[in-house]
N, C-alpha and C positions, 0 to 999 in steps of 0.2 A: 690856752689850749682848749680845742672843742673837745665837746664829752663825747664819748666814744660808741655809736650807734650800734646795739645787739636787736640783728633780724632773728626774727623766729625760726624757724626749720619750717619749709614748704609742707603741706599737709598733702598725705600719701591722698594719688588721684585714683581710683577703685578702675577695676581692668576693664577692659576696652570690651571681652567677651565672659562667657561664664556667667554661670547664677551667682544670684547675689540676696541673703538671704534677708528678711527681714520677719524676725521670729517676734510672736507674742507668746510669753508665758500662759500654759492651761491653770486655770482653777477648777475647772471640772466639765465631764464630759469629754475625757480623752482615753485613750490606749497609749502604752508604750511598746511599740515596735523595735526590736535590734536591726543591727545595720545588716546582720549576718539573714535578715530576711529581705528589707530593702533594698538590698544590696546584691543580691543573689545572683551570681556568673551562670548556674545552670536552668534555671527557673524563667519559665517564659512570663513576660508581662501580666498576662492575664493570671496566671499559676499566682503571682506575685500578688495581686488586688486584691484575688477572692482569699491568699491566705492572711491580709490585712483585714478585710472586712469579715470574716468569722472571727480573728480574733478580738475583736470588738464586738460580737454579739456576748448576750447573757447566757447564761449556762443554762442549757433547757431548750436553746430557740433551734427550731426544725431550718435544716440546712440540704434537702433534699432538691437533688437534678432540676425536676420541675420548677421546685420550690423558687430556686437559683434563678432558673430561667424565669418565670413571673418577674423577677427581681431585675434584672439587669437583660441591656441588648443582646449581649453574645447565647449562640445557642445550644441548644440541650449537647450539643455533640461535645464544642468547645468547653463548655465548664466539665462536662465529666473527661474530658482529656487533663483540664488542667486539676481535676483531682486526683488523677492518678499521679502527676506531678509530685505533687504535693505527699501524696500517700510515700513516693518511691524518697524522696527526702528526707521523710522525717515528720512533717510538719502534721500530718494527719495519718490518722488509725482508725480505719473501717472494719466491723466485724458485726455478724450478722446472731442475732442471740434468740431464744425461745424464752418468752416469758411464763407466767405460771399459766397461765389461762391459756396457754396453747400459740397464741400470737409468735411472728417473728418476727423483728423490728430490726432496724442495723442503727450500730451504734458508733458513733463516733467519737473522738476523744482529739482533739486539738492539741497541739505540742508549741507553745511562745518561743521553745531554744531546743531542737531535738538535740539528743543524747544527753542533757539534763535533769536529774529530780529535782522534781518541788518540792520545797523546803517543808519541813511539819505544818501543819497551820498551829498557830498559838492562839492560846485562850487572849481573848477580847480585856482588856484589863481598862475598866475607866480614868479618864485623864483626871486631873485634878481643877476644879474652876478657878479662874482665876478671882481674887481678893482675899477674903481671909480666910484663914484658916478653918477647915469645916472639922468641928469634933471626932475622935477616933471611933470608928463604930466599934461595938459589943463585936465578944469574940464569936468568931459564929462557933455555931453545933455543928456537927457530924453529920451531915446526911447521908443517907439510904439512897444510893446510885437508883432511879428508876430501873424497871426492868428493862429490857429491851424488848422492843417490836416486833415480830418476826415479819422479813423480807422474804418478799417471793424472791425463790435464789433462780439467777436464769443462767440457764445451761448454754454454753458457746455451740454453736450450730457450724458444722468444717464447712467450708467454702465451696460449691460446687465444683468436683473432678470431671478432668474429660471423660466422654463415653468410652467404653469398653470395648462397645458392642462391635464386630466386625463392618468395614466400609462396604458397599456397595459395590459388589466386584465391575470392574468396567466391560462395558459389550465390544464383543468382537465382530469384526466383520465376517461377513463371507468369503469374498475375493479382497485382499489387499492388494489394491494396483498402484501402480505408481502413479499413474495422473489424481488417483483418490488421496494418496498420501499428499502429496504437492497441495494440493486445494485443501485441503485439512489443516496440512502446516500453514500454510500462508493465513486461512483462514484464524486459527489461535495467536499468530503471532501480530495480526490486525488489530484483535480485540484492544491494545492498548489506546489506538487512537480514538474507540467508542465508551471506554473506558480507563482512566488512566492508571488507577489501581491494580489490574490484570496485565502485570507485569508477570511473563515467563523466564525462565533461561530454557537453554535448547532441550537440555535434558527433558524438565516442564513439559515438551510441547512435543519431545517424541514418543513421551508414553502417553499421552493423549490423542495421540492423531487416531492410533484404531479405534476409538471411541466415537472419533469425527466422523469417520469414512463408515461408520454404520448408521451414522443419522443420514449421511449422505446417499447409504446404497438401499434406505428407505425413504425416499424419493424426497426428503427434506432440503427447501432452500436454504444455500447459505445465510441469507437474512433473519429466515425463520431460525436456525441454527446460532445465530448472532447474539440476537434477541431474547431466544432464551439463557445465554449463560451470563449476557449482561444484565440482565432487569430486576431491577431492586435488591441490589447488593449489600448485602451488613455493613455497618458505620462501627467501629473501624473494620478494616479487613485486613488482618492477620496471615492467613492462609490462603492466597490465591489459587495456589493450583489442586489444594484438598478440595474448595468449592465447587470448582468447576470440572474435577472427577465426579464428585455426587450430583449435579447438576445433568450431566453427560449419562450418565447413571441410570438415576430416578425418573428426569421425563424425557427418555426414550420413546419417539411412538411408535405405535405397532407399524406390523408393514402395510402399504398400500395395496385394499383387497381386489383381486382379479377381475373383469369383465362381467365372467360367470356367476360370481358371488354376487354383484350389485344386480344382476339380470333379474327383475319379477318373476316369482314362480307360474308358469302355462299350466292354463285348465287341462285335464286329463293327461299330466305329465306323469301320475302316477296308475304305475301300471299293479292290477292285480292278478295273483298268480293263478297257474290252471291247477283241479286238484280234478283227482277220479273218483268218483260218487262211488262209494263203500255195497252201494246195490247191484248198481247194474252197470260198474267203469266204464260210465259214462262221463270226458269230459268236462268240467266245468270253472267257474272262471270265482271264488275264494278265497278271503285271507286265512280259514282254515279247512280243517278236512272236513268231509260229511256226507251229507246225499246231494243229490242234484233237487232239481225243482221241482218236473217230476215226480219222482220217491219223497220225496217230500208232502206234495200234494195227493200219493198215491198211500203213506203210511196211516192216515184215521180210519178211510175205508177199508185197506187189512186188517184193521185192525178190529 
């Protein structure tokens, strides 16, 4: 009888797609990241990297906009979006403090697993060497707890409130015409192709239009009028149509002055008036009362 041939089991063939990992164990110089950051459904890419790479810096290291930006391509606007990311998750806490010397600093505080404390830290306890046994040390004494230091204590500084102060009442026209309303609406509801942030709804754009049709009925071209509600717009923009009430607002220009007004003033435009000479009402041509020339010329001899 032949002996009876045992094949092995085929060895599993790794999949056709997909990552495929090939891990080395850290001995040092590593972070531990959770999956619940790596991993993050609401967190945009970028939000994701900078919340890996701070928490890998050392405690103390300056993590400021600029700072960021020196560091990496993406720009100032990007990394402070994807802190607010970050801030509105969990993962970071910005808050702005006065130190004793008067300074304000903001301070940050990194979170490895939001909604988590960290554990007490525990006293450092030395390991034991390895071979023989090392003698029990003498019992220690009692010491005297050092005093403590005194820390300049810093006072939390509230976060900047909106202003109070009343807006900028918007200007009215003169005549509201209907071809002024039309070019005014068309006018706001264009801005978004010049800018794509200057998004209105109707509402938006029909309490704006008397605002329009006064830039308009002081002889402002629509372009000139364009240009200024679009030109250097805040990063991000929050409130499109608050902007561009204040905008509409504040530079107003005056009206276009008359013919007459720009006319150079004519040599003997000004006329002086007649007065009656106080002697002998006589006539004569002063800015105030008095005698004439005459009496004037006739008063040391009388006298």
């Amino acid at each position: 009888m032949g002996t009876q041939q045992i094949s092995a089991p085929p060895c599993a063939q790794p999949a056709a797609s997909g990552v495929i990992h090939r891990n080395v164990r850290h001995t040092a110089g590593f972070t531990v990241i959770g999956n619940h950051l790596a991993q993050h459904r609401g967190l945009s890419l970028v939000a994701v990297g900078l919340a890996v790479h701070i928490q890998s810096l050392p405690a103390g290291a300056r993590i400021g906009i600029k700072r960021l930006a020196e560091r990496f391509p993406e720009s100032e606007t990007r990394i402070a979006a994807a802190l607010r990311e970050l801030e509105a998750a969990g993962y970071l806490h910005r808050s702005r403090v006065r130190l004793a010397d008067g300074r304000i600093v903001t301070r940050t505080v990194s979170y490895n697993q939001p909604g988590a404390d960290a554990p007490a830290a525990r006293a450092a306890q030395p390991r034991p060497a390895h071979g023989p046994a090392a003698p029990a040390p003498a019992q220690p004494q009692p010491m005297t707890p050092p005093a403590p230091t005194a820390q300049p204590a810093a006072v939390l500084v509230p976060p900047p409130t909106a202003r109070t102060a009343a807006p900028v009442p918007l200007p009215q026209p003169q005549t509201l015409t209907p071809e002024l309303q039309r070019t005014a609406a068309a006018l706001l509801s264009d801005l978004r192709r010049h800018a794509p942030q200057l998004i209105l709804s109707e509402a938006d754009i029909s309490t704006l239009v008397p605002g329009v049709v006064t830039w308009l009925e002081r002889r402002a071209h629509p372009d000139t009028v364009r240009h200024a509600l679009t030109a250097d717009l805040p990063v991000p923009l929050k409130h499109p149509a608050k902007l561009l009430r204040h905008r509409i607002a504040a530079l107003l220009p005056p009206p276009l002055p008359g013919v007459r007004d720009l006319a150079p003033p004519t040599r003997g435009a000004l006329v002086i008036p007649l007065q009656n000479c106080d002697r002998c009402d006589r006539a004569f041509r002063s800015r105030h009362p008095g005698h004439c020339r005459d009496c004037r010329t006739a008063l040391p001899t009388a006298a």
